[in-house]
C-alpha positions as CSV (number, residue, x, y, z in Angstrom):
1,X,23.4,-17.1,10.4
2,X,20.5,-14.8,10.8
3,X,17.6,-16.0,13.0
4,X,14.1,-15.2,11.2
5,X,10.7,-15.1,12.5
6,X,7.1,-15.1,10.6
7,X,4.2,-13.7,11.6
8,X,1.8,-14.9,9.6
9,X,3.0,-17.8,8.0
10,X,-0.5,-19.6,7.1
11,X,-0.9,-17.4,4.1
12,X,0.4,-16.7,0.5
13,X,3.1,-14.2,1.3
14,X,4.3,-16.3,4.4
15,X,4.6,-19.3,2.4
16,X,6.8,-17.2,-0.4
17,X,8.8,-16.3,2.7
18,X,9.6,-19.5,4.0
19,X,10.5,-21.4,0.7
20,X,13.0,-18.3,0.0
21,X,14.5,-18.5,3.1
22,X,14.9,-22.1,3.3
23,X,17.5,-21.9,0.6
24,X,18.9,-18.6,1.7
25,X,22.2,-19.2,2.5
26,X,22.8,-16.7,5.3
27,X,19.3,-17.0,7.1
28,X,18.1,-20.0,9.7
29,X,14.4,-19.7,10.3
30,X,13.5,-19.5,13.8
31,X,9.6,-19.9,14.3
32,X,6.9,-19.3,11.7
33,X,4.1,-18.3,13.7
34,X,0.6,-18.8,13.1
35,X,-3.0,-18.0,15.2
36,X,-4.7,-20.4,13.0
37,X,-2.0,-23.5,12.7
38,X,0.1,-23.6,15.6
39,X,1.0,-27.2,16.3
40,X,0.7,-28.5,12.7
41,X,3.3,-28.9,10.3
42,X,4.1,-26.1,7.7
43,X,3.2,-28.2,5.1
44,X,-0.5,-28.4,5.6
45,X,-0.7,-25.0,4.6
46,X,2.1,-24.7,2.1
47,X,2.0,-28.3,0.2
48,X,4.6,-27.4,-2.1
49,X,7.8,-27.7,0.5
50,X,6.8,-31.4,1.4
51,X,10.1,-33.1,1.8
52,X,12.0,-29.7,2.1
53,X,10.9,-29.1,5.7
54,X,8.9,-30.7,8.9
55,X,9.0,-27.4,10.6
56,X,5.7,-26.6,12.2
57,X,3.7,-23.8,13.2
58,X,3.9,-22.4,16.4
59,X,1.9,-19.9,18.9
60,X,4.9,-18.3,20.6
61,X,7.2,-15.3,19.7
62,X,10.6,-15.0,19.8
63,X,11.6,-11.6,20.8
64,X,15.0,-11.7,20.4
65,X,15.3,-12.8,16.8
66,X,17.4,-10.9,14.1
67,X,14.8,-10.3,12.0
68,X,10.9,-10.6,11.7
69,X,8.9,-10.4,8.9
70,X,5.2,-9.1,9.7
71,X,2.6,-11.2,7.1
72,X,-0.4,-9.8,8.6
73,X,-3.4,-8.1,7.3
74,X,-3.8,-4.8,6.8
75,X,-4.1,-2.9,10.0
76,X,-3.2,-5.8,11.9
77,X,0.8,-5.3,12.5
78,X,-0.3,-2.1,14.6
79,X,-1.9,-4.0,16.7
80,X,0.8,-7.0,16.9
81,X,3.4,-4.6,17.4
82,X,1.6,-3.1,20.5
83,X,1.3,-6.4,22.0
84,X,4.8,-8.2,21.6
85,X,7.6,-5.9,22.2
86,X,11.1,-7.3,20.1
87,X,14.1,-6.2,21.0
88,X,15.9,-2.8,20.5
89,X,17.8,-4.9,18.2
90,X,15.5,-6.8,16.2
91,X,14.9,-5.8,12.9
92,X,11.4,-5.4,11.9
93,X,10.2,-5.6,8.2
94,X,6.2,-5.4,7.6
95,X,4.4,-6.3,4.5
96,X,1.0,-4.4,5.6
97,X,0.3,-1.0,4.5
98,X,0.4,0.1,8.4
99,X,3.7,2.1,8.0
100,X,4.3,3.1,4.1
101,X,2.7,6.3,3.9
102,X,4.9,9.5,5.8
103,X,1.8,9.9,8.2
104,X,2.2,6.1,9.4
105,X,5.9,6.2,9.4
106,X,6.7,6.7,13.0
107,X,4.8,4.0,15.5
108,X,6.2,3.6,19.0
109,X,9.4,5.7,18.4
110,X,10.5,3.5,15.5
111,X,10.6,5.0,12.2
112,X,9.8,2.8,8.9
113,X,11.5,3.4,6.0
114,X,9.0,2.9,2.5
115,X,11.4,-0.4,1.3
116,X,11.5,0.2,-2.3
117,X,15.1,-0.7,-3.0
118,X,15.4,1.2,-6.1
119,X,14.1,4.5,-4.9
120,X,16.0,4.5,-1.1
121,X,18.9,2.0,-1.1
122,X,21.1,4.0,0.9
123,X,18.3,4.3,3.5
124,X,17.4,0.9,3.8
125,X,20.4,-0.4,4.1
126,X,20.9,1.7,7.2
127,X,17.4,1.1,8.3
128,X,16.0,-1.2,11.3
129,X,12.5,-0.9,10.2
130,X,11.3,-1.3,6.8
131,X,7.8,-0.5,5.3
132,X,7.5,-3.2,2.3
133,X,5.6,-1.6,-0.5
134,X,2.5,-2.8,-2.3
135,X,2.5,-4.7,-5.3
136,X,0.4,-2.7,-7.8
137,X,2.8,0.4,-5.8
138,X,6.0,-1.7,-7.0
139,X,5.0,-2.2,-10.3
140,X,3.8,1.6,-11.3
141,X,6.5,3.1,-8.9
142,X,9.5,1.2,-11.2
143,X,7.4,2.0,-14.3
144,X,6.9,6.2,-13.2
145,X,10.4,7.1,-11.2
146,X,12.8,7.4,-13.9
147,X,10.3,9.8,-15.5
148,X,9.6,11.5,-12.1
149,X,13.2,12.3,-11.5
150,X,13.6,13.9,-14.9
151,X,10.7,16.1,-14.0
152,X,9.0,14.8,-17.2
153,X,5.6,13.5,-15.3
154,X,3.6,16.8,-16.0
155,X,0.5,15.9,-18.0
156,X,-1.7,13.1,-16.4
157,X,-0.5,9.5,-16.3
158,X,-3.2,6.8,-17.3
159,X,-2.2,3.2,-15.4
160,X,-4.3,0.1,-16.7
161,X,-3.3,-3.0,-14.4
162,X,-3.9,-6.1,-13.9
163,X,-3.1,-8.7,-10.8
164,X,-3.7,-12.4,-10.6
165,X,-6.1,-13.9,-7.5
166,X,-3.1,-14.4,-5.2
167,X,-3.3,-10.4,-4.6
168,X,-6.3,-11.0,-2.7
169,X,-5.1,-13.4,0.0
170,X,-5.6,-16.7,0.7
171,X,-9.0,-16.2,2.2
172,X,-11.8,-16.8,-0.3
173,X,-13.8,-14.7,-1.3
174,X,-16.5,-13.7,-3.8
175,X,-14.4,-12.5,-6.5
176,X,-11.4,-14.9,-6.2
177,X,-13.1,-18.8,-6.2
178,X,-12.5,-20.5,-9.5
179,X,-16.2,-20.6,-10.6
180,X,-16.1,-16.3,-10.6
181,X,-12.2,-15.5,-11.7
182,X,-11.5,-18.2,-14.4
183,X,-12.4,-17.0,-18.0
184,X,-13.2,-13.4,-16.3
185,X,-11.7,-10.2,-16.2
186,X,-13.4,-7.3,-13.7
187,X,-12.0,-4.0,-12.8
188,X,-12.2,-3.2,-9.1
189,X,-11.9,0.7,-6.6
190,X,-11.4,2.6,-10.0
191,X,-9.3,5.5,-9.8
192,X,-9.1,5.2,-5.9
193,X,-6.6,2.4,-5.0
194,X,-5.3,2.8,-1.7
195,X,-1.8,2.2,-3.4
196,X,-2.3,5.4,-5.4
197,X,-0.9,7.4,-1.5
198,X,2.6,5.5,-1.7
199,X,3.4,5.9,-5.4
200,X,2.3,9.4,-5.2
201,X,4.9,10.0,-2.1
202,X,7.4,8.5,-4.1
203,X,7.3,10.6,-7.0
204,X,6.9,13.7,-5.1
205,X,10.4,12.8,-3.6
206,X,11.3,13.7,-7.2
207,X,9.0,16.1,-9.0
208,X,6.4,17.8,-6.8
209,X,4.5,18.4,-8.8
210,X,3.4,15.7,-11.3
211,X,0.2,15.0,-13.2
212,X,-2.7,13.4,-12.0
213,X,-2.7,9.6,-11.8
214,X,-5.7,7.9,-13.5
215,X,-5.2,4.0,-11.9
216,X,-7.4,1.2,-13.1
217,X,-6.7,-2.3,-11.4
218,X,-8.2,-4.7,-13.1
219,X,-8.7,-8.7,-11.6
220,X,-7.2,-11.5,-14.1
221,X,-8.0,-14.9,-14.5
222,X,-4.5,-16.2,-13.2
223,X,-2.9,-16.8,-10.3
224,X,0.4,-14.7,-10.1
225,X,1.9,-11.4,-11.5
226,X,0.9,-8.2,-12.2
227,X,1.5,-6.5,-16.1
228,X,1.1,-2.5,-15.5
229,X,1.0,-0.1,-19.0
230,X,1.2,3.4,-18.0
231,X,0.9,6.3,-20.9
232,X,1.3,10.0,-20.9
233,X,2.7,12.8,-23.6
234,X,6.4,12.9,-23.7
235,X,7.9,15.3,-26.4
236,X,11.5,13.3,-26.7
237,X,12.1,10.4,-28.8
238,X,12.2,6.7,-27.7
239,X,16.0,6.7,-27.7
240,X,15.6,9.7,-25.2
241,X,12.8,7.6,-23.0
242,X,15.5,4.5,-23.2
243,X,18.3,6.6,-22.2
244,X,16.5,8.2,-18.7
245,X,15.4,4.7,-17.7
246,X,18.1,3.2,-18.7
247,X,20.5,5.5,-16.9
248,X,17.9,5.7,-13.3
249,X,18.3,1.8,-13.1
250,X,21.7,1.3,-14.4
251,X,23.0,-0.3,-10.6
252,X,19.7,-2.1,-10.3
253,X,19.9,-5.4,-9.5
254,X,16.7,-6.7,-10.3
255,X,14.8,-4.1,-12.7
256,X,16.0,-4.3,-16.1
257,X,14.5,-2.6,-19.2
258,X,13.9,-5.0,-22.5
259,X,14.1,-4.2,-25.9
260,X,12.0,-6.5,-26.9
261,X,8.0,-6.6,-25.9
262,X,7.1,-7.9,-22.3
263,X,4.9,-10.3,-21.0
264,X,4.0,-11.7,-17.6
265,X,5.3,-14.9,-17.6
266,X,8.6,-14.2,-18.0
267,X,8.7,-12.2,-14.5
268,X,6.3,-14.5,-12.3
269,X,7.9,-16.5,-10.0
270,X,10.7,-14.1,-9.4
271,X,12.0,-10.7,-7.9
272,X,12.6,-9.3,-11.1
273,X,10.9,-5.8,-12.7
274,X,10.8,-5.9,-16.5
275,X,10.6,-2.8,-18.3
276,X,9.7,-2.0,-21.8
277,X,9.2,1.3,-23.5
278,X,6.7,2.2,-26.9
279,X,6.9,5.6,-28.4
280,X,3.4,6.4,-30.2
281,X,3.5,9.9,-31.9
282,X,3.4,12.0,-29.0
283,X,2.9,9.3,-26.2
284,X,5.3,7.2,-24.1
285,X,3.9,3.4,-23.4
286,X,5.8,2.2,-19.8
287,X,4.7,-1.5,-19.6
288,X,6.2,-3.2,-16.2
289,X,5.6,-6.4,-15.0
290,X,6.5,-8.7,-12.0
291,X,5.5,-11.4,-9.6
292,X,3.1,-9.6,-6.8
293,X,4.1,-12.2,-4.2
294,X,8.0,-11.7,-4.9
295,X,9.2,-8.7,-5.8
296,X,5.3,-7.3,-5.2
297,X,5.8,-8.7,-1.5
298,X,7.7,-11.3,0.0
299,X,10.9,-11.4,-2.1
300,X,11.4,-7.6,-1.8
301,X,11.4,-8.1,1.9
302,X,13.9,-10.6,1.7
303,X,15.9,-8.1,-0.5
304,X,15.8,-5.3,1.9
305,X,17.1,-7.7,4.7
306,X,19.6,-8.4,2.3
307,X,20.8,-5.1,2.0
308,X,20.2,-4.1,6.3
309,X,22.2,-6.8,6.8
310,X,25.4,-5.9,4.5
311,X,24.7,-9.1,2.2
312,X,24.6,-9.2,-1.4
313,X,21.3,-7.6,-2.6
314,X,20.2,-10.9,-4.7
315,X,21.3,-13.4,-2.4
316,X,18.7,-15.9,-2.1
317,X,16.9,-14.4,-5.1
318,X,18.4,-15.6,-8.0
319,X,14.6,-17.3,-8.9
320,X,14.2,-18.2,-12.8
321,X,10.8,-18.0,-14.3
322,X,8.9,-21.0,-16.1
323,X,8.0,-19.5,-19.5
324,X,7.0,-22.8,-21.1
């Protein structure tokens, strides 16, 4: 069994964490630690595994665990990592932004590889430190690579997004209590999202260089998921568009491409990507959708240890949506 720690585990992407691994069938959690909570039970924070678990919260570290998954803020896994020193042999996957861009990749001597699954499977899996991407990154990154690698992304790219309150964090604030978000709809950093570094890295890997990236995240009145449409000119046919992506994710476990139009409830609660493609005269339509806290965040972690770990890349992840 492989020992897991949390760091973190008060909050939204901890508590994702915990119920996956739970019923994981190759993982044993260790010690969900928390600065906040140590001492009470898991479930005052996460209500929802009452009579799964009585594990509680705790203020010490275990150094010596298999894996650790960092649930921090942003910026603060630097500063976690500089006080508690794991073992050479611990592996180390953060859900921050502290490591994903190249500039960030090396802290301490240990270098982070930027965990998207689809884009660096053979890295990962050889990897002891893994950089989780963003959410909004994961969505536009699975809706832009197959495009990227067929050196197709040269005219500008126009992203319209939009994320439920959960993307915020469990913290309140002003734009996330009911009384603001429900029956509302509110854009937010237009055209300067600090994901827009990470997907831009990424499709460099590919095509160096690519149109500008117009991103608009937008707030929605829900709780979970994220629906991305991206547009640009593409002189093919939709047959042409279906057969690149098609093709890019053909070994992908969890990104598949629909005929049929998508929406956001047939992705949230699980690690999947759903693709669909829309040809208008002389412009491509990429919509993508998924759950922010799974495949945007926690589950994604859970499938990189899947893969570093030489177990089947779904185990533990084969979530079905509610769509009713």
């Amino acid at each position: 069994m492989i020992k897991a720690g949390i760091i973190g585990g008060s909050g939204y992407t901890g508590g994702e964490l915990i119920r996956i691994l739970l019923h994981h069938p190759a993982t044993e959690i260790d010690f969900v630690f928390s600065t906040t909570r140590a001492g009470k039970k898991v479930t005052t924070a996460h209500p929802d595994l009452l009579g799964v678990t009585d594990m509680e919260f705790t203020g010490s570290v275990n150094l010596n665990v298999n894996v650790v998954f960092l649930c921090l803020g942003h910026g603060n896994s630097t500063a976690f990592l500089n006080e508690h020193q794991f073992s050479k042999d611990t592996v180390i996957i953060d859900l921050s932004n502290d490591f994903r861009l190249h500039t960030d990749a090396n802290f301490n001597g240990k270098e982070f590889v930027y965990g998207l699954p689809e884009l660096f499977k053979s890295e990962i899996e050889n990897a002891k430190y893994i950089a989780n991407p963003g959410c909004f990154a994961t969505a536009i990154q699975l809706a832009l690579l197959p495009m990227a690698k067929a050196g197709l992304l040269d005219n500008e790219v126009h992203i319209n997004a939009v994320t439920g309150s959960t993307g915020a964090g469990v913290s309140p604030s002003a734009t996330s209590h009911f009384s603001w978000r429900n029956n509302n709809v509110s854009w937010y950093k237009p055209f300067t999202h600090q994901h827009l570094g990470e997907i831009n890295e990424s499709l460099h890997s590919f095509q160096k260089d690519t149109g500008n990236l117009y991103f608009m995240p937008n707030r929605g009145n829900f709780t979970r998921g994220i629906l991305a449409t991206s547009y640009t000119k593409f002189e093919g046919s939709l047959e042409d568009a279906k057969k690149i992506f098609q093709e890019f994710y053909n070994d992908a476990v969890f990104t598949q491409i629909s005929d049929e139009p998508i929406n956001l409830k047939q992705v949230v609660n699980t690690n999947q990507c759903h693709i669909h493609l829309h040809k208008h005269e002389d412009v491509l339509l990429i919509t993508s959708a998924i759950d922010n806290l799974l495949k945007g965040a926690s589950g994604q972690a859970v499938q990189n240890m899947n893969l570093i770990f030489g177990l089947e890349e779904n185990l533990g992840l084969n979530l079905k949506a509610g769509v009713f």
